[in-house]
C-alpha positions as CSV (number, residue, x, y, z in Angstrom):
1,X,-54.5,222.7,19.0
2,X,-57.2,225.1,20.5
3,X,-57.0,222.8,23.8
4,X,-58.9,222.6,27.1
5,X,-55.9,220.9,29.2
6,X,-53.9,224.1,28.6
7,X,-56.7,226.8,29.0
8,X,-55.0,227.9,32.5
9,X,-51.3,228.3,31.1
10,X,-52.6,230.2,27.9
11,X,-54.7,232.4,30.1
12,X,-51.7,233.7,32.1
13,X,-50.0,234.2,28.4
14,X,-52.8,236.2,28.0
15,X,-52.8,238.4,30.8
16,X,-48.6,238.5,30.5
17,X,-48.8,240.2,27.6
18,X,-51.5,242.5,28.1
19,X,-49.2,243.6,31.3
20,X,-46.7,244.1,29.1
21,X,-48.2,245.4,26.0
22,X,-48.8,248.7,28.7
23,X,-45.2,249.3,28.8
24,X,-44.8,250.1,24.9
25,X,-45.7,249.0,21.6
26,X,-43.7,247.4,18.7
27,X,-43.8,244.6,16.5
28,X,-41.5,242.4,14.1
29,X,-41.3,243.3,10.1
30,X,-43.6,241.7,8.1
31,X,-44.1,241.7,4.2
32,X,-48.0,241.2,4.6
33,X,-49.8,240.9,1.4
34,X,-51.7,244.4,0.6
35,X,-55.6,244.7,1.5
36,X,-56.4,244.7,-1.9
37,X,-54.7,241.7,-3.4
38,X,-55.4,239.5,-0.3
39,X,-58.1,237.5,-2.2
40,X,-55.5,236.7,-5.3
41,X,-52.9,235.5,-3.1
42,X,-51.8,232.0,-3.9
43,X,-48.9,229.6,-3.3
44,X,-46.4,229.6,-5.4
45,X,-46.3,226.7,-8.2
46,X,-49.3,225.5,-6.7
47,X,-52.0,227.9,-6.8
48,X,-54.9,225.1,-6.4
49,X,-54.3,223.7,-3.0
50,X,-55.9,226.0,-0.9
51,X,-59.3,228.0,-1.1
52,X,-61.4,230.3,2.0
53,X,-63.9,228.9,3.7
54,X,-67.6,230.1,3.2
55,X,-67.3,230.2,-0.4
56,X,-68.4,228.1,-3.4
57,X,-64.8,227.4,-4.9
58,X,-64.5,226.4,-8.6
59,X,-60.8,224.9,-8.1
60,X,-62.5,222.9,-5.3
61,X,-65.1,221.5,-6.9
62,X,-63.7,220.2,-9.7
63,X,-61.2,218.8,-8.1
64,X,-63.7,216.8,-5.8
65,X,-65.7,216.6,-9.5
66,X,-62.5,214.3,-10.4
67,X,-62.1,212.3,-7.3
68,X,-65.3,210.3,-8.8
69,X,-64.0,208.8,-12.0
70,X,-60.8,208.4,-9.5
71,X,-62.3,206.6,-6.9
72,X,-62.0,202.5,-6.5
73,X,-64.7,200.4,-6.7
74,X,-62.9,198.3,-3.7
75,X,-63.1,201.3,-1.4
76,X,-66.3,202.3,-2.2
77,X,-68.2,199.0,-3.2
78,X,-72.0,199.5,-4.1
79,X,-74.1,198.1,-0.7
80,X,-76.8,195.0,-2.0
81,X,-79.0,197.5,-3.1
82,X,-76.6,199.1,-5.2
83,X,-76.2,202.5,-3.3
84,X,-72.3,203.6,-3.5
85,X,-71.5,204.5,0.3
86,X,-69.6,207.7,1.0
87,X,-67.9,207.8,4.7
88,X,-66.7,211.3,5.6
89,X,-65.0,211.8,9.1
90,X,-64.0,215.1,10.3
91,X,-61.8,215.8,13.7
92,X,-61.8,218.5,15.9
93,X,-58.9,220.0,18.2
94,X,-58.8,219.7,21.6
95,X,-54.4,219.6,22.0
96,X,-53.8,216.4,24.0
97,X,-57.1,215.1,24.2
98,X,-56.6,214.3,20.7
99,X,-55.5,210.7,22.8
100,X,-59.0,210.3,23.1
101,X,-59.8,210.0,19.1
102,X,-56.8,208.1,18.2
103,X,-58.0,205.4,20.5
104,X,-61.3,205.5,19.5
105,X,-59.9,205.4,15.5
106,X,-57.6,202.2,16.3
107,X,-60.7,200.4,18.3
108,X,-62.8,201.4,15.3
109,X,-60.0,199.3,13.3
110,X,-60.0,196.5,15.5
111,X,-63.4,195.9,14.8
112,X,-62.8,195.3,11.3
113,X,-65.5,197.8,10.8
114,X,-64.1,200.9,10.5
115,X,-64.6,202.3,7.0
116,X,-62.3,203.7,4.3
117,X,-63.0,207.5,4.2
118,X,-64.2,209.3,1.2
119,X,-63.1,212.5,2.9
120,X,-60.9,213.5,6.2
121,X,-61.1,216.9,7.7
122,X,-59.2,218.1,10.2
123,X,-58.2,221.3,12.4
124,X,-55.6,221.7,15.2
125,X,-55.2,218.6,17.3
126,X,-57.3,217.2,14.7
127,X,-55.2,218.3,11.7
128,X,-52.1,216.6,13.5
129,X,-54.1,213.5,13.4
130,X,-56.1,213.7,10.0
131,X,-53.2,212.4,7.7
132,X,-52.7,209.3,9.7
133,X,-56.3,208.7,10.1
134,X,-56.8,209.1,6.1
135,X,-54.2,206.8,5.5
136,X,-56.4,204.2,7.5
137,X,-54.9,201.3,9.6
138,X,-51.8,200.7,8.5
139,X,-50.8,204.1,10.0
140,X,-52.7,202.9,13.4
141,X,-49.4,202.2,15.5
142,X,-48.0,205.9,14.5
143,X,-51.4,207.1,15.7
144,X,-51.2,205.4,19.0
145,X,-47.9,206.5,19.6
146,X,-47.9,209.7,18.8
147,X,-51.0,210.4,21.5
148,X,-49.2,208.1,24.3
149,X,-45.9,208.7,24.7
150,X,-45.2,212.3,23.7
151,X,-44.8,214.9,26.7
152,X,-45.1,218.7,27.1
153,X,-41.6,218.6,25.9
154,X,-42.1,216.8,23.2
155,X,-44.2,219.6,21.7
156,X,-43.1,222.5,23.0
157,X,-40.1,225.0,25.3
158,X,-40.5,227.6,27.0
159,X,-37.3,228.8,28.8
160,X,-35.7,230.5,25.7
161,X,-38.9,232.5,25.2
162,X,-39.4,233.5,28.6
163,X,-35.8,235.0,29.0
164,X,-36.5,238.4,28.6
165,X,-39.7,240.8,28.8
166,X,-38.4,242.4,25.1
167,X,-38.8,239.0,24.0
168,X,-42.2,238.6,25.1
169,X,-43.6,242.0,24.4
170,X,-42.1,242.2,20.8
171,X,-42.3,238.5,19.6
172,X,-44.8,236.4,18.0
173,X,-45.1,233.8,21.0
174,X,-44.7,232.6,24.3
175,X,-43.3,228.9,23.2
176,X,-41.3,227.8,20.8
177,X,-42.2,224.9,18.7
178,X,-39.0,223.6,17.7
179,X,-39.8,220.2,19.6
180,X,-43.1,219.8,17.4
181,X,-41.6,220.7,14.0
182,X,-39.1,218.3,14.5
183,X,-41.7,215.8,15.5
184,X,-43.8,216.4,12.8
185,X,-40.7,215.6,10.5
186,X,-39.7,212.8,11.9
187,X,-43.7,211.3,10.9
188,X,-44.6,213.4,7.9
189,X,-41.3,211.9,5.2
190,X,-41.2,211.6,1.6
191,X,-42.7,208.1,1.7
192,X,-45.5,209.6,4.1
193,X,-46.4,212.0,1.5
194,X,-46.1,209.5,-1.3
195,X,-49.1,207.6,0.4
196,X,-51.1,210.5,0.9
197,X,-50.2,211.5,-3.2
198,X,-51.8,207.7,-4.2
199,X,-55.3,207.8,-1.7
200,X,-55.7,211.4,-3.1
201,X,-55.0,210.0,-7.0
202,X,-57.6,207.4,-5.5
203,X,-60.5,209.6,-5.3
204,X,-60.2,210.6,-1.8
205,X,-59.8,213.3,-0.2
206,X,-58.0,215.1,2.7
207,X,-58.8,218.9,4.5
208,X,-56.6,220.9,7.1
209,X,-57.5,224.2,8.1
210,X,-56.0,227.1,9.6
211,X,-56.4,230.6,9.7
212,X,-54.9,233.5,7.9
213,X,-54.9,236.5,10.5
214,X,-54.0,239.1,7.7
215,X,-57.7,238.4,6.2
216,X,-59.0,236.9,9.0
217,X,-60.4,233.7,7.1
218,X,-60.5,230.2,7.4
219,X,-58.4,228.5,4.9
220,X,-59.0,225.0,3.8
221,X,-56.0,223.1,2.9
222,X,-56.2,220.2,0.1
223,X,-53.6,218.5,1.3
224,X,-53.7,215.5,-1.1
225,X,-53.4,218.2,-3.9
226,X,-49.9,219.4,-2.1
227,X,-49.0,215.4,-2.1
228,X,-49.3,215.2,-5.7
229,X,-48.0,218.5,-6.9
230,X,-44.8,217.4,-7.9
231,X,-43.8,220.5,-6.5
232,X,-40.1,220.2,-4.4
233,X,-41.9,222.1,-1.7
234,X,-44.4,219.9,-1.3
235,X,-43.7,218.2,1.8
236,X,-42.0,221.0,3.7
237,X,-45.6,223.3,2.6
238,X,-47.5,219.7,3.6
239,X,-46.0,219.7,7.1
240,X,-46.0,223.5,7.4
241,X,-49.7,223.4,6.7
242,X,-50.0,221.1,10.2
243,X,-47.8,223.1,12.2
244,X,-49.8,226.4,11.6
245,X,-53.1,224.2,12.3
246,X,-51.9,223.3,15.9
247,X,-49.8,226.7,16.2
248,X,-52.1,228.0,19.4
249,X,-52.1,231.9,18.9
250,X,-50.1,234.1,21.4
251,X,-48.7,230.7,23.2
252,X,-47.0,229.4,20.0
253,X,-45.8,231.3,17.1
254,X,-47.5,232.0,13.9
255,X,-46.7,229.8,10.8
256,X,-45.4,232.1,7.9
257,X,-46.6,231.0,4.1
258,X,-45.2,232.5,1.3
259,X,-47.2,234.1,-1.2
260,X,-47.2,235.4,-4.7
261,X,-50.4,238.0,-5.8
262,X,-50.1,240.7,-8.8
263,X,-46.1,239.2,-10.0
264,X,-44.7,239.5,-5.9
265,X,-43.8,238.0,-3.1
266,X,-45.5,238.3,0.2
267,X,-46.1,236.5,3.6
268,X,-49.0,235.3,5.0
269,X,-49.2,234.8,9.0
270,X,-51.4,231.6,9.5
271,X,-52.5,229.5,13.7
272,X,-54.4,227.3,14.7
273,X,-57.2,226.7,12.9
274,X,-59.5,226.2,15.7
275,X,-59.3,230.1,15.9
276,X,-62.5,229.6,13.1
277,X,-63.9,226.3,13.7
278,X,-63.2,223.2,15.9
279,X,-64.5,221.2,13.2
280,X,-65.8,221.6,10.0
281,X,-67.4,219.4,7.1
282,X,-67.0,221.1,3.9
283,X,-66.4,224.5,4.9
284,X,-68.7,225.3,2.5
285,X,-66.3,225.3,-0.9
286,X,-68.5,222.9,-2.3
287,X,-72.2,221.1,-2.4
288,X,-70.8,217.0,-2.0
289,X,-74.5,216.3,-3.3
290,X,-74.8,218.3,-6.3
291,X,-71.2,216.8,-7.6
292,X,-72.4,213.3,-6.7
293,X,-75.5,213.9,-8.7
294,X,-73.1,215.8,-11.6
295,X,-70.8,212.1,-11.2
296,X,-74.4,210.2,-11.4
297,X,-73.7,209.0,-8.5
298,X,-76.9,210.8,-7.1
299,X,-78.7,207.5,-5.2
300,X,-75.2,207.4,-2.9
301,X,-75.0,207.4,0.4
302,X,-73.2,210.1,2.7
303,X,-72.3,209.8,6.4
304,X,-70.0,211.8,8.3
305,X,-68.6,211.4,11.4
306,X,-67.5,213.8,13.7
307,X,-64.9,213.1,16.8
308,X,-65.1,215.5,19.2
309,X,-61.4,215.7,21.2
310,X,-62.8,216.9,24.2
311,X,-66.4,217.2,26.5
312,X,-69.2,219.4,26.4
313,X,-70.6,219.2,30.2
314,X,-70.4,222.3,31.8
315,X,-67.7,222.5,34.1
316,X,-69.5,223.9,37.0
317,X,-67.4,225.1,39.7
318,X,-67.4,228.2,41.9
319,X,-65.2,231.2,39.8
320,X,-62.2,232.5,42.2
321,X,-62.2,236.5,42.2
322,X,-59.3,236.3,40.3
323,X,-58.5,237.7,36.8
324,X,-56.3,234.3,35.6
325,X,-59.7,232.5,37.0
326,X,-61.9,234.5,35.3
327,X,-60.0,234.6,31.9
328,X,-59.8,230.5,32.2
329,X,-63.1,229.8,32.9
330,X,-64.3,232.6,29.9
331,X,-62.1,230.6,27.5
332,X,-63.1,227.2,28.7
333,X,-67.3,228.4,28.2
334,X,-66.4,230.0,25.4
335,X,-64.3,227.2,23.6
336,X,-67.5,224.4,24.2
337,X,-70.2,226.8,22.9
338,X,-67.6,226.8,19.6
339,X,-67.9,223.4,19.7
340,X,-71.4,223.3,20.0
341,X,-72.0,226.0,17.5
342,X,-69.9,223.5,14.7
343,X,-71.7,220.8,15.2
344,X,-75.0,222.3,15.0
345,X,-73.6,223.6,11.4
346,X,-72.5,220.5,10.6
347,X,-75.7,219.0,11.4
348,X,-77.4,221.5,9.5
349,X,-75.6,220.9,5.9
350,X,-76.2,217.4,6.8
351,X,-79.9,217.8,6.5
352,X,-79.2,219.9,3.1
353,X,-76.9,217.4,1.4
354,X,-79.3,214.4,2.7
355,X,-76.0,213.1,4.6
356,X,-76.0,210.9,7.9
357,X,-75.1,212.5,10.8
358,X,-72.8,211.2,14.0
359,X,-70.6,212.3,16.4
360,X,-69.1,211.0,19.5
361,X,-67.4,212.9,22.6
362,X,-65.3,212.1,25.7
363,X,-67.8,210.9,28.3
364,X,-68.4,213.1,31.3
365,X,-66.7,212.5,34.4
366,X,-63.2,211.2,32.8
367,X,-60.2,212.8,34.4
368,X,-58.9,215.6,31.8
369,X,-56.1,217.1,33.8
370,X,-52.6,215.9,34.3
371,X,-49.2,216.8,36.0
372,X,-48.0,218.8,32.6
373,X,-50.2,220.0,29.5
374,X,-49.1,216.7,27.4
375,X,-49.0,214.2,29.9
376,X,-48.4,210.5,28.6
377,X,-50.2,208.8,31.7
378,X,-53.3,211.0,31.2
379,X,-53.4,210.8,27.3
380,X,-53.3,207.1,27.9
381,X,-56.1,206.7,30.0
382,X,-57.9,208.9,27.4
383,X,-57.1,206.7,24.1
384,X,-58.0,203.5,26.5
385,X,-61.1,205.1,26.8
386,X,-61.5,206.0,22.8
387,X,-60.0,202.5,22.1
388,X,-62.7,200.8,24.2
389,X,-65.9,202.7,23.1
390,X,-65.0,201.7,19.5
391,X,-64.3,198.5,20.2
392,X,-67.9,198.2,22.6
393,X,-69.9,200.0,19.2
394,X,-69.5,203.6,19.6
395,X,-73.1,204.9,20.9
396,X,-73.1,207.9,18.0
397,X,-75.1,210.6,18.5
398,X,-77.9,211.2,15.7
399,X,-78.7,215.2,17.0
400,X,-76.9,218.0,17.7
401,X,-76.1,218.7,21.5
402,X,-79.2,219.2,23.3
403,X,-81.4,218.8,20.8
404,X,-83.2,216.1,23.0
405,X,-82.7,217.8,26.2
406,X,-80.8,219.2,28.8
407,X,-80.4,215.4,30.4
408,X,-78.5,214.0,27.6
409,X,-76.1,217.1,27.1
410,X,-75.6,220.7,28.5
411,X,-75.1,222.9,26.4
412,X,-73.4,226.0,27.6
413,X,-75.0,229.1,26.6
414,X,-78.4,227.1,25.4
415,X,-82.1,229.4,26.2
């Protein structure tokens, strides 16, 4: 979920285990893919639905090829002057602030404006949120209640973990995530997946990413492809894949993904993908305006829009002379320049695939903190805020942070 709410708990993880790391060394066993065959590793009986990020992938361009001839006519009508228009949203983590962009989707819905998306992307927070948000309106209520009512416990415990120091110096996490798995199940059924399986045979398109610490990439999930498989591990792999998205390293555990490369079995150990990027468009598999041209559908129209679960002000305050201080504050600098960075490279492929370009944040000076790391009275107050800025007509930025000086945005880290 890569938040800012919980910055302060996961920096005293942080420093826990660093205390406790001096005492000895030791680890779990793995079965870790070799070096070597890293790059061949693929899921079993469904070798298609996942590719790194950063390179041109032939699997994923033909299947975005396909989603062309797939696509209806009634989602994606030609405007009067006959230009086919291509919405493309793409959420970004930020744990319980995630409130904010589920508010902001269902005002965008009660607009009657809020467009069917050719493509949904989505990491951590974001990639809890994605397969609703694909699935449009009709999964608006789910949305809403899954970012209003859920509470620290909801998502995750920590007494069990925090029972012994062996525990903590020789396991994979300070948390356990039991609460969240069984959350995610009770959303993410076989009927769930069965309406992810139809937008996807559709013509659209849905992204989660996480990454893989073994090779230390970002891995792009096509989770429409998992939906459709046929496969009988599709939905556990489906809601797998969004647990290791929101799987916050050293706080929660790592997801395990089993693996087959050269004829055998291995594991792959996969967190939150907002390790690599807080948002991302394509992730650079594919170029969407070459395979529009390829479709002939070269004269069509692209805009992506980027929520933003979080806000990029500085947080200026004076630092205590404290190491859990110091480590918070480095995290919280450090996780909005992220933020920035992405969405200057998103703006960026933007200007080379001749896209539009938006994206919207929490407004500066609403209340972020609460009385627990998933608090229900704050989250509420954030979608109210999301729900009501759609519903007003979002003011979408146009440039990246900054871009038009430091008195529209600060940008942490900016010469």
């Amino acid at each position: 979920m890569t938040p800012q709410q919980p910055l302060a708990w996961l920096a005293h993880c942080v420093l826990l285990l660093l205390a406790l790391a001096l005492a000895g060394c030791g680890s779990l066993p793995r079965n870790g893919v070799p070096i070597e065959l890293m790059s061949d590793a693929t899921i079993p009986g469904m070798p298609e639905v996942r590719a790194p990020a950063g390179l041109r992938s032939p699997v994923m361009e033909r299947d975005m090829a396909k989603s062309f001839a797939q696509e209806s006519v009634s989602d994606f009508p030609a405007m009067a002057d006959g230009v086919v228009w291509y919405p493309q949203l793409a959420l970004s983590g930020g744990g319980a602030n995630g409130a904010f962009g589920a508010g902001f989707l269902n005002g965008w819905s009660s607009t009657g404006k809020r467009p069917t998306f050719k493509v949904v992307t989505g990491v951590s927070t974001g990639a809890l949120m994605a397969p609703f948000a694909f699935l449009g309106p009709a999964r608006d209520e789910a949305l809403r209640e899954f970012y209003t009512t859920t509470r620290s416990r909801d998502i995750f415990a920590l007494g069990a973990f925090l029972s012994t120091a062996r525990e903590l110096l020789f396991g994979e996490g300070i948390a356990d995530t039991s609460p969240l798995v069984t959350l995610i199940e009770r959303h993410i059924d076989a009927d769930f997946l069965g309406e992810i399986a139809l937008a996807h045979q559709g013509g659209r398109r849905l992204y989660i990413g996480t990454m893989d610490l073994d090779s230390q990439r970002f891995i792009i999930w096509n989770m429409g492809l998992i939906a459709t498989s046929g496969h009988p591990d599709a939905l556990p792999l489906f809601r797998r894949v969004m647990l290791a998205s929101a799987a916050i390293p050293i706080a929660f555990s790592p997801v395990f993904f089993e693996v087959e490369a050269a004829g055998r079995r291995y594991d792959e150990m996969h967190v939150d993908g907002g390790v690599a990027a807080q948002v991302f468009y394509s992730g650079g598999l594919f170029s969407p305006l070459e395979l529009r041209q390829n479709a002939g559908r070269g004269t069509a129209r692209e805009d992506i829009y980027v929520i933003h679960n979080g806000q990029l002000a500085a947080d200026t305050a004076t630092t205590r002379r404290s190491v859990p201080d110091i480590a918070r504050r480095t995290l919280k600098a450090a996780g909005i320049s992220a933020v920035i960075g992405d969405l200057f490279r998103i703006y960026a492929l933007a200007l080379r695939e001749q896209s539009g370009y938006h994206w919207i944040t929490i407004p500066d000076g609403v209340n972020l903190s609460g009385e627990e790391t998933f608090d229900p009275v704050v989250m509420q107050q954030l979608y109210n805020v999301g729900y009501e800025i759609a519903r007003a007509g979002p003011p979408w930025n146009t440039l990246p942070p900054g871009v038009r000086g430091l008195a529209d945005t600060i940008v942490v880290g900016a010469e």
